[in-house]
N, C-alpha and C positions, 0 to 999 in steps of 0.2 A: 590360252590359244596362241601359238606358233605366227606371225606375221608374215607367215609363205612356207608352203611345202612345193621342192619343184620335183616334178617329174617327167616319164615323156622320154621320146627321140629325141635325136640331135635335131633331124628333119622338122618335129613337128613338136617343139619342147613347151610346156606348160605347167603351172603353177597354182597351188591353192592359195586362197589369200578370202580373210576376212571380208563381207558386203560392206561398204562406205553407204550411209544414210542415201547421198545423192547419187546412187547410181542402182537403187531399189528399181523405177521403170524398166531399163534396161533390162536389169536382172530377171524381174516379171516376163516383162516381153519374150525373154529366150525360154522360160519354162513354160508357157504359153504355145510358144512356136514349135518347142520338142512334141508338145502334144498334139500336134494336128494344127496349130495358127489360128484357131478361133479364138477371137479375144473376148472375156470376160465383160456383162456388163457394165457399164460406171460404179454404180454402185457396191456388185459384191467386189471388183474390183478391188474402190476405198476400201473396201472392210477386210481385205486380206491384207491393204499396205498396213491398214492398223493393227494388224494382229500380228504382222509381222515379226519376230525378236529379231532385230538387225544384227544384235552383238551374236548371235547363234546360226547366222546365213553363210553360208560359203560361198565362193565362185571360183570357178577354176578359169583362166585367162589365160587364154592362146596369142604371144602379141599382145593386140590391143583388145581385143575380143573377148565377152563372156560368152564359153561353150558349157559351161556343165556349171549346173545350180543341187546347193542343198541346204535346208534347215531344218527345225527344230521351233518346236511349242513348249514351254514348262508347262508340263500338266499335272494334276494331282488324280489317279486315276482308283479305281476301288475295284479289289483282291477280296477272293475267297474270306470271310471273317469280318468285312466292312472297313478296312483300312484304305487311306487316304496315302498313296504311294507318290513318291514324286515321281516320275515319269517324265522319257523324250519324246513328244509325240512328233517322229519323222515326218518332212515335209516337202511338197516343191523341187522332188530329185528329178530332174534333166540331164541330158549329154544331147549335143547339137547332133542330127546327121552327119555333117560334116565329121564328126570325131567321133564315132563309134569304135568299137574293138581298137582301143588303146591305153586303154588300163583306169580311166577318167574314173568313170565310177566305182570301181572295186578301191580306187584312191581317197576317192569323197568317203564312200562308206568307213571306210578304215580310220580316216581323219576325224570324221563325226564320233563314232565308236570313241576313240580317245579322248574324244571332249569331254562326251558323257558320261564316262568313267571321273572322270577330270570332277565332274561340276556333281557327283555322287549321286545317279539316277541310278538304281541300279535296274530302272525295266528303261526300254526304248519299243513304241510301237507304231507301225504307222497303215496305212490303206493303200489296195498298190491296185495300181492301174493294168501291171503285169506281174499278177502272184510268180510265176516260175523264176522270175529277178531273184528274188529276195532269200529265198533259201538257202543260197550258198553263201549270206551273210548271217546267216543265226535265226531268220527268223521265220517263225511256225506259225500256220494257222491258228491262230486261238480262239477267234469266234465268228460264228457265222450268222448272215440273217434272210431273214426271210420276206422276198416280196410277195404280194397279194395284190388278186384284182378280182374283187369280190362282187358279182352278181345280185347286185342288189335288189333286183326287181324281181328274183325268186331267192329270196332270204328273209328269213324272219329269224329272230336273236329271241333265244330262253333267256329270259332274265330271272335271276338269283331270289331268292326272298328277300324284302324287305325294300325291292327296289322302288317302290310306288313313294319311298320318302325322300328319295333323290328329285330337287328341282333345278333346270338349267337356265340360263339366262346366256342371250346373246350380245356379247361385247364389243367393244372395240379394242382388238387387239393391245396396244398402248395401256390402255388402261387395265385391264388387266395384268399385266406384262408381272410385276413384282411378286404377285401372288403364283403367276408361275413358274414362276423359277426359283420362288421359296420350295413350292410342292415338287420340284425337280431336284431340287439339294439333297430335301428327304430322301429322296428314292435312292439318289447315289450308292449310298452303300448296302444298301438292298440285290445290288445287282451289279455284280463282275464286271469290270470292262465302262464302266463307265465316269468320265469325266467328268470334277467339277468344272461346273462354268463358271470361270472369273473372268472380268469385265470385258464387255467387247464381242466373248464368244455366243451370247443372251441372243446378239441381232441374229445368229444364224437362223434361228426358226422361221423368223418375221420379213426375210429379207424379200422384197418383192422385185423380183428382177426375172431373167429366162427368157429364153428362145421363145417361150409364148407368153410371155407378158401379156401382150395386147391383146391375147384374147381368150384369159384369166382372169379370172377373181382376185382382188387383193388377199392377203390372209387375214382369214375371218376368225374370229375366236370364238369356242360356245363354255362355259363351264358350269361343274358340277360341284351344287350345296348337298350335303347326306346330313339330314338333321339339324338345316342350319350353318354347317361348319363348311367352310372351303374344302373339296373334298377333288377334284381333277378338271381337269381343262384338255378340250382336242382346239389344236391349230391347222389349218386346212384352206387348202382354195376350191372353185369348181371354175371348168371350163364348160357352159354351153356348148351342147352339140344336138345339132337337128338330122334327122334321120327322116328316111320315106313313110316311117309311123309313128313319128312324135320324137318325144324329147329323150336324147341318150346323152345327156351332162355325164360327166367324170369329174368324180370329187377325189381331189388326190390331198390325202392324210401328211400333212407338217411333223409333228409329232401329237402324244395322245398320251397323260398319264393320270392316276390316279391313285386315291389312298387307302377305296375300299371295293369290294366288287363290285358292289350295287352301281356305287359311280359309273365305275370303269365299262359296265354293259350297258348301262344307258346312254354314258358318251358316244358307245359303238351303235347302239340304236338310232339315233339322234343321225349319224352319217348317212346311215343306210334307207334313212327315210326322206333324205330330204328332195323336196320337190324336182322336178324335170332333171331326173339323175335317174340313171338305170348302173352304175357302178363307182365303185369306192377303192381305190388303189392306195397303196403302203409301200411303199419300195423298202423300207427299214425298217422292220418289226421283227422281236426277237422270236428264236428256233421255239418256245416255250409259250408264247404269246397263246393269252387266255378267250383270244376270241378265238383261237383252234377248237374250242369247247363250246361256245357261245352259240356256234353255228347249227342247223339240225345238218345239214350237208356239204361237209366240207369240200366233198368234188366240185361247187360253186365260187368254190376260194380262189382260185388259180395261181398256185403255191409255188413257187420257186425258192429252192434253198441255192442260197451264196457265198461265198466266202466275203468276210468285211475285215476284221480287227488282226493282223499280224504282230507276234509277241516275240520281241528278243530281252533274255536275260544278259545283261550287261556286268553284272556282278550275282553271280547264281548264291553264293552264300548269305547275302542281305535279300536276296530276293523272295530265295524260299522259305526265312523266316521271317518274311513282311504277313504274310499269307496265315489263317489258321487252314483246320484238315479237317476233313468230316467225321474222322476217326481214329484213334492212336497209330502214329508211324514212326515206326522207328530202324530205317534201313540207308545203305553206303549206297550213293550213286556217284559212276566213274562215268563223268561228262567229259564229252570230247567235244572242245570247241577249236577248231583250226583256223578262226579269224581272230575270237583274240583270247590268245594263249591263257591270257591270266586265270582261265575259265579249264581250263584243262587241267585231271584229276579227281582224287576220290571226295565225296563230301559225304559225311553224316549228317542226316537229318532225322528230326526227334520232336515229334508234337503230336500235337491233337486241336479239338472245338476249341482251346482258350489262347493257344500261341503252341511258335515252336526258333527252334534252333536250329542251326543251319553251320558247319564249323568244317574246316578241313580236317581228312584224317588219314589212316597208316594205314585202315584196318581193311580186312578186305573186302570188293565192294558185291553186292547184293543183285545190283541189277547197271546194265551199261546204258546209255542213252546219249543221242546227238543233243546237243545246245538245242537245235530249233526245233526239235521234237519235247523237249522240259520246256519252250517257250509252246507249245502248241497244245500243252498237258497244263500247264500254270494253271490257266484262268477256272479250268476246271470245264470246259468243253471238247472236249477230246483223252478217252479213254487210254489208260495204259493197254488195255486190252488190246486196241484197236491198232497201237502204236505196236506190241509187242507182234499181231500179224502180220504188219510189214518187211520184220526182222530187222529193226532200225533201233527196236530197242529188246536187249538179250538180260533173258537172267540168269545169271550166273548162280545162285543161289536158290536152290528148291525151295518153294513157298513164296518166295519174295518177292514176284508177281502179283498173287491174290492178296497178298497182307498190304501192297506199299496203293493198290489199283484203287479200291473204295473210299483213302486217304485224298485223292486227289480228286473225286467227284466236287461239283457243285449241286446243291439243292437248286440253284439259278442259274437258267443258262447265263451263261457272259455275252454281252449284248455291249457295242458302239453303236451312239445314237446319230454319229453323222455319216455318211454316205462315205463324203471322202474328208480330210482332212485338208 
């Protein structure tokens, strides 16, 4: 990392430069303030200073002033085939009011992009507050999710066979805690898009803070034995709420996994019944989420599909051989990335279900495609088909379409299990 990139007017000149440990509050503070001035409470506060990688923070300084914030998570994220990818998981990008339309941000991004390259991530993804930002830096939609505000006082959940040998026990969160997030590692690479958690990022589930704290439920923990064996866990709070005919609580779902069905629908049973609650909300549930089946009426759900998880390839030739493919592929794609160059050009790609390769080549290419359109296709959430209607990705190559499309399906939707980053 460079010790100062400067840029800017003469009038109004400014500089990137590495975050210094003792000037994290500040830095906070102005990413805080770009977003509307509400400050976080004490607590998830602390817990963003500790997750923060200071050696991966940027600040751009006007003067004396920090105007524009950016970082970075090293995360180890899971690809189509269950691999553990190293990844940048983007973070905490601000530009003050004051300093809008002056190049700050397309300067961060650029500067970030070359680190990442730098420090050999070859995906970078992050959660964006304003999707239309981010696409003219590489990055595509790549998963999306699903909120729910489920009616539970006309809902009844089909439970699976077998499920009468699933029993739950109510915990205390803490205690519990290890066994969940064992059962959470498992899943990782079960499912596209999602992050191990290593140390620190555990408290997100549990963190009891919020505009309504005071009049919330701590998170409660219930879990699931299937024959004995640890088998899932749901984390969740309820708020009380009294109505002119009784009791309308809202139990809103922390996260919620499991390792067999039986579990997994009893855990949802278990929500949906519990006393002076007439609904159960999920703001983060994945497009594929098995309680869409669980339900006898899904118009009860109240279903919102979202965009959550943004994908940029940073290095497209390690990336698309990090990945296996649902199918044998073997076709040239001519990527055009105009942020960073290195990316631009034909690659051959060649695999299938056990691995594949990913190499520059001469030959001609098959099909064309943007950077953030192959980052919105990666995960395996988003269709070549869907891409090729737009006219954003062309094939040049009769057939090349239907042969390279089936290749880049996921059997699992790609799913980020945090809101925002």
């Amino acid at each position: 990392m460079n010790d100062g990139t400067d840029f800017g007017s003469a009038s109004f000149p400014a500089e990137i430069v590495p975050l210094a440990h003792d000037q994290w509050d500040d830095w906070y503070g102005k990413f805080e303030r770009a977003l509307g001035g509400v400050p976080k409470a004490a607590e998830e506060r602390a817990l963003w200073r500790d997750l923060t990688e200071v050696d991966r923070a940027l600040a751009v300084r006007s003067d004396t002033e920090i105007v524009g914030t950016a970082g970075a998570f090293s995360l180890r994220m899971s690809v189509p085939g269950g691999a553990l990818v190293p990844t940048a998981g983007v973070t905490m990008v601000s530009v003050q009011p004051t300093h809008r339309r002056r190049g700050l941000l397309r300067a961060m991004m650029s500067r970030q992009l070359d680190d990442i390259r730098e420090r050999g991530e070859p995906l970078a993804v992050l959660t964006a507050s304003e999707p239309a930002i981010y696409g003219r830096f590489g990055y595509g939609r790549g998963a999306e999710r699903l909120s729910l505000t489920i009616d539970s006082s006309r809902t009844a959940l089909t439970l699976p066979e077998g499920a009468e040998r699933v029993r739950l026990r109510l915990v205390p969160a803490h205690l519990a805690h290890a066994k969940c997030e064992e059962l959470y590692a498992r899943r990782v690479p079960l499912r596209p898009g999602m992050p191990l958690r290593t140390p620190g990022w555990d408290r997100l589930p549990v963190l009891d803070c919020g505009t309504d704290a005071a009049t919330t439920s701590p998170v409660q923990c219930v879990t699931a034995e299937h024959d004995g064996e640890f088998a899932g866990y749901a984390r969740y709070t309820v708020r009380p709420v009294w109505g002119v005919d009784g009791a309308e609580g809202v139990v809103r779902v922390r996260d919620i996994e499991a390792s067999t069905p039986q579990a997994y629908a009893v855990l949802w049973r278990y929500l949906l019944d519990l006393d002076l609650t007439s609904s159960v909300v999920a703001d983060n549930r994945p497009t594929d989420d098995p309680v869409l089946h669980l339900v006898p009426d899904i118009r009860r759900c109240g279903i919102r599909l979202l965009d959550s998880l943004y994908v940029r390839l940073v290095d497209v030739g390690r990336a698309l051989a990090a990945r296996t493919y649902a199918g044998p592929v073997d076709v040239v794609l001519a990527v055009e990335d105009e942020f960073c160059p290195w990316n631009n050009g034909r690659w051959h790609l060649s695999g299938d279900a056990k691995g594949a390769v990913c190499t520059r080549t001469d030959a001609s290419a098959d099909l064309a495609i943007l950077v953030r359109d192959l980052g919105a296709a990666y995960l395996g959430g988003t269709g070549f088909g869907a891409l090729a209607a737009t006219g954003r990705l062309r094939e040049l190559r009769s057939g090349a379409l239907d042969h390279a499309a089936p290749a880049f399906h996921s059997a699992t939707a790609p799913w980020q299990p945090y809101v925002a980053f």
